[in-house]
C-alpha positions in Angstrom: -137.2 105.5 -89.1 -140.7 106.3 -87.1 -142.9 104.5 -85.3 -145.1 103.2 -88.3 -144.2 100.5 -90.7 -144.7 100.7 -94.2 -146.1 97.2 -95.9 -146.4 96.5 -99.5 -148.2 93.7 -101.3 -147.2 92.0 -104.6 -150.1 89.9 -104.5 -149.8 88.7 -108.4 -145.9 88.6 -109.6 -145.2 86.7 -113.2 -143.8 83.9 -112.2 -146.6 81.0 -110.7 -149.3 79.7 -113.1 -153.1 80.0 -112.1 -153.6 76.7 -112.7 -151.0 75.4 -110.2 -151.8 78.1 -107.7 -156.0 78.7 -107.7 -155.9 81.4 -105.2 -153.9 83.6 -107.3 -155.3 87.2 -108.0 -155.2 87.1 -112.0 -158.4 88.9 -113.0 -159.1 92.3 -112.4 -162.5 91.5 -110.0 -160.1 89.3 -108.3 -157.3 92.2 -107.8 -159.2 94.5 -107.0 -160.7 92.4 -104.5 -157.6 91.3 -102.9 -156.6 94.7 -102.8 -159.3 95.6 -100.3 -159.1 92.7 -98.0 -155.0 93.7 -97.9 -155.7 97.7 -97.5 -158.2 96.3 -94.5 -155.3 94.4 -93.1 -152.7 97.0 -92.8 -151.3 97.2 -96.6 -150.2 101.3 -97.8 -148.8 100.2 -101.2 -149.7 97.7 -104.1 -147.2 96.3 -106.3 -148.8 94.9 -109.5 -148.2 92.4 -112.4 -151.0 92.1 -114.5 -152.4 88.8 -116.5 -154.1 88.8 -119.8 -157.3 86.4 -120.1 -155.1 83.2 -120.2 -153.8 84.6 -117.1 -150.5 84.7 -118.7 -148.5 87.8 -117.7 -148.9 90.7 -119.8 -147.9 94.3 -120.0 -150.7 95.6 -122.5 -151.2 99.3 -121.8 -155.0 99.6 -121.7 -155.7 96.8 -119.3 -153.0 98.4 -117.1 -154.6 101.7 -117.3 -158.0 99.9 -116.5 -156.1 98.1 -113.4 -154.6 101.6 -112.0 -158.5 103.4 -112.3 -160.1 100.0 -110.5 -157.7 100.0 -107.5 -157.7 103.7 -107.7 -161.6 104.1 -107.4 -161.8 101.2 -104.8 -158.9 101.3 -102.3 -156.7 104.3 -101.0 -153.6 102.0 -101.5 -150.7 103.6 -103.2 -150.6 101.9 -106.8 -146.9 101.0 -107.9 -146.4 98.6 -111.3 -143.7 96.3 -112.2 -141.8 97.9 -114.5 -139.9 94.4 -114.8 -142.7 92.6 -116.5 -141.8 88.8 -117.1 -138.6 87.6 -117.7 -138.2 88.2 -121.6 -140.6 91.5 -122.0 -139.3 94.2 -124.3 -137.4 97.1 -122.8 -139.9 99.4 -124.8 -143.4 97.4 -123.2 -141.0 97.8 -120.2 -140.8 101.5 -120.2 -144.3 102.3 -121.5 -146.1 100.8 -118.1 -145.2 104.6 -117.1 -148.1 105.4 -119.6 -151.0 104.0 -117.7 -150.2 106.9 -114.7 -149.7 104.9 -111.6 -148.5 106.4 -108.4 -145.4 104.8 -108.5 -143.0 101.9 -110.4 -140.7 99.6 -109.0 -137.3 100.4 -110.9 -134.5 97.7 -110.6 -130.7 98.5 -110.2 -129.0 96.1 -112.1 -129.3 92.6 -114.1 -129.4 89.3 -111.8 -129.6 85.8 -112.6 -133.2 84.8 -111.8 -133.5 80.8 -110.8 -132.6 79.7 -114.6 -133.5 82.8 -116.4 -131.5 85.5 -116.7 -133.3 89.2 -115.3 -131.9 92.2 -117.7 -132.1 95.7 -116.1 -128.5 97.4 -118.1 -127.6 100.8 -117.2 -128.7 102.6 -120.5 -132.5 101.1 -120.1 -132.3 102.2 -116.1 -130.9 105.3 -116.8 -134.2 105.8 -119.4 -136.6 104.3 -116.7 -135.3 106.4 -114.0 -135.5 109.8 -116.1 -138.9 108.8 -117.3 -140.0 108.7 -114.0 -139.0 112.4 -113.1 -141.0 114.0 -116.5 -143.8 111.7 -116.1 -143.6 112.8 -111.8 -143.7 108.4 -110.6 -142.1 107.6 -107.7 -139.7 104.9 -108.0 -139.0 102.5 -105.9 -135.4 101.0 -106.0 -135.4 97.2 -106.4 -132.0 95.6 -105.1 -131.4 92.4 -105.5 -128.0 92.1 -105.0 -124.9 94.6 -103.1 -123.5 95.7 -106.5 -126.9 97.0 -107.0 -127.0 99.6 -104.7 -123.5 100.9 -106.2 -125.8 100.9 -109.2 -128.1 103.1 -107.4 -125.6 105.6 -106.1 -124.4 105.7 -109.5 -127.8 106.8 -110.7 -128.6 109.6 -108.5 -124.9 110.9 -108.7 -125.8 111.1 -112.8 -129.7 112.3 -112.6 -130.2 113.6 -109.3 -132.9 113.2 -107.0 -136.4 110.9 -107.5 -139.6 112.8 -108.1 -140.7 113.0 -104.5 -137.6 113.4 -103.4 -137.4 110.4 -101.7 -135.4 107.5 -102.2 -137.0 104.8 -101.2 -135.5 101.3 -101.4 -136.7 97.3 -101.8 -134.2 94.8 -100.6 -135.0 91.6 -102.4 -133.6 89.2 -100.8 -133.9 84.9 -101.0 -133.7 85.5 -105.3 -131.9 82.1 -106.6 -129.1 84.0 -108.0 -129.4 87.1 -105.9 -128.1 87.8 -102.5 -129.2 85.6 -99.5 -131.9 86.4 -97.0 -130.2 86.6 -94.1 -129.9 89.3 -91.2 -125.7 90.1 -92.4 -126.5 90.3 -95.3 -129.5 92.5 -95.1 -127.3 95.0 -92.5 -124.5 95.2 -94.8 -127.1 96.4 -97.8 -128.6 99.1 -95.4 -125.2 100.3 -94.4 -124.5 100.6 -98.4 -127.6 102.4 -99.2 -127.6 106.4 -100.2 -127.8 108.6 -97.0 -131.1 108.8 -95.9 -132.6 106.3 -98.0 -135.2 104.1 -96.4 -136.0 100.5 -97.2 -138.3 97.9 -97.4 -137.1 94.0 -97.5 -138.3 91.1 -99.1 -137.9 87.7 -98.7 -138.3 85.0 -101.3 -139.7 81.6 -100.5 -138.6 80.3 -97.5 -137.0 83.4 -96.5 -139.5 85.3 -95.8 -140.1 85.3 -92.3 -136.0 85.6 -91.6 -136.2 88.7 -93.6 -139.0 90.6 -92.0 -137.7 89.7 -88.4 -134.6 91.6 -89.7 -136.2 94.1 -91.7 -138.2 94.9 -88.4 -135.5 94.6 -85.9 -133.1 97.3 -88.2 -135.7 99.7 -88.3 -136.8 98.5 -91.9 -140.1 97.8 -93.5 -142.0 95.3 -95.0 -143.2 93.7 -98.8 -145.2 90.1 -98.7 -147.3 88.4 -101.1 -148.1 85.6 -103.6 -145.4 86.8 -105.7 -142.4 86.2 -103.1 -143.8 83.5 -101.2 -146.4 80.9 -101.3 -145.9 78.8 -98.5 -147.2 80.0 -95.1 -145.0 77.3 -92.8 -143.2 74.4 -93.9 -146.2 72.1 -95.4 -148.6 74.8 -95.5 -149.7 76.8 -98.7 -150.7 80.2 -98.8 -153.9 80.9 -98.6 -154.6 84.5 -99.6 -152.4 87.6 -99.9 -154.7 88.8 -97.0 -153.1 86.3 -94.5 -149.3 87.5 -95.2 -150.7 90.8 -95.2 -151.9 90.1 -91.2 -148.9 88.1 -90.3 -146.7 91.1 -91.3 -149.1 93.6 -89.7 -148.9 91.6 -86.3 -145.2 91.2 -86.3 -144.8 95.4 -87.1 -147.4 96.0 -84.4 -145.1 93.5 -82.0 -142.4 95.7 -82.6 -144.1 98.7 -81.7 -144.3 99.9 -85.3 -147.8 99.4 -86.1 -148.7 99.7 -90.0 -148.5 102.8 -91.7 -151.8 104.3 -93.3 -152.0 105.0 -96.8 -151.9 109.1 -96.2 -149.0 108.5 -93.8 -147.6 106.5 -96.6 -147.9 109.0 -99.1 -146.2 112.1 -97.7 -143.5 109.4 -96.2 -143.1 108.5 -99.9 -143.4 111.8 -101.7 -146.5 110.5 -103.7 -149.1 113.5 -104.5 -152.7 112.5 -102.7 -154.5 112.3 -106.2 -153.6 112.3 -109.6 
């Protein structure tokens, strides 16, 4: 899949509380700031979950547009939002993140039990994500969280045809209490299920992410870390800063002679136009 490796932040997620993890990016001085320090370290893409001022995860419109213009005006990173919110967001706040004119949208192939929650993705509200995509011209990215996910996905480009871009680019996410394990079978029996010439990124949850990106690296994958997946660095020690996954991902790619890929590589690799 090339020499390069693609690596993607989530540096945010809507899952850990502020107050129980300080070095969480919630503010959008403190995004934007991470965002730079992770574009410095080898980052091409930015997945983002924004916080309102309680730090509480929201999906309000006019902050995300202001997020998208900040990162846009300060880094060259390719800007992709959660279009999966917090567990519990409306289908319609759901769809409407398209409004705020990002790059590109994470876009999630199925429901999955999440730790105790339940994550709902049906196949009408995919099948309205994904077409929104095309008229509004957002590159999704697949999210996979399971195998019956990616018969999901085959299902969807069967029915609607290709992504705007035209390429289908995938996210394993692996490690998900409730989703499929992050393990090296399990992750080669998810690439050999994907849609002919689809490429992938893994992810692993929690203690599984440095299993996963040995994996991802060794199959010819690439990468997503951050404070949103994982936020313990070793056993005993606690994340410090997106930045440092950011490194420890670059350093592994570059030890497998696929150094990281630079946001304009990323962008015609992803079919995302150079400006909006």
């Amino acid at each position: 899949m090339g020499a390069t490796t693609l690596i993607t932040v989530a540096p945010t997620g809507a899952e850990s509380a502020k107050s129980e993890v300080p070095q969480l990016p919630v503010t959008l001085d403190e995004l934007v700031q991470t965002a730079k320090e992770c574009e410095a370290a080898g980052a091409a893409v930015i997945h983002v979950h924004i916080r309102d001022d309680e730090a509480r995860p929201t999906l309000d419109l006019a902050r995300l547009r202001d997020t998208v213009q900040a990162l846009r005006e300060a880094t060259g990173l390719i800007i992709q939002l959660s279009t999966g919110g917090a567990v519990g967001d409306s289908y319609e706040d759901r769809l409407r993140v398209l409004e705020a004119g990002p790059d590109a949208c994470s876009l999630t192939c199925g429901t999955v039990n999440f730790g105790d929650e339940v994550f709902m993705n049906p196949w009408p509200f995919m099948t309205r994500l994904y077409q929104r995509t095309q008229e509004l011209d957002i590159v999704p990215e697949f999210e996979l969280f399971d195998l019956g996910h990616i018969g999901a996905l085959h299902r969807l480009l069967d029915a609607y045809g290709p992504p705007y871009g035209g390429r289908v680019h995938c996210d394993l996410v692996m490690g998900v209490p409730g989703g499929m394990p992050g393990d090296t079978r399990t992750l080669v029996a998810a690439v050999e299920a994907l849609p002919e010439g689809a490429t992938w990124s893994a992810t692993g949850i929690g203690r599984t992410s440095v299993p996963v990106m040995f994996a991802a690296l060794s199959a010819g994958g690439h990468l997503r870390v951050g404070m949103e997946d994982t936020l313990t660095y070793a056993k005993g020690i606690p994340v410090t800063s997106n930045a440092v996954l950011v490194e420890r991902a670059a350093a592994l790619a570059r030890f497998a002679q696929r150094p990281p890929m630079m946001a304009d590589e990323a962008r015609e690799f992803l079919g995302v136009p150079s400006h909006r």
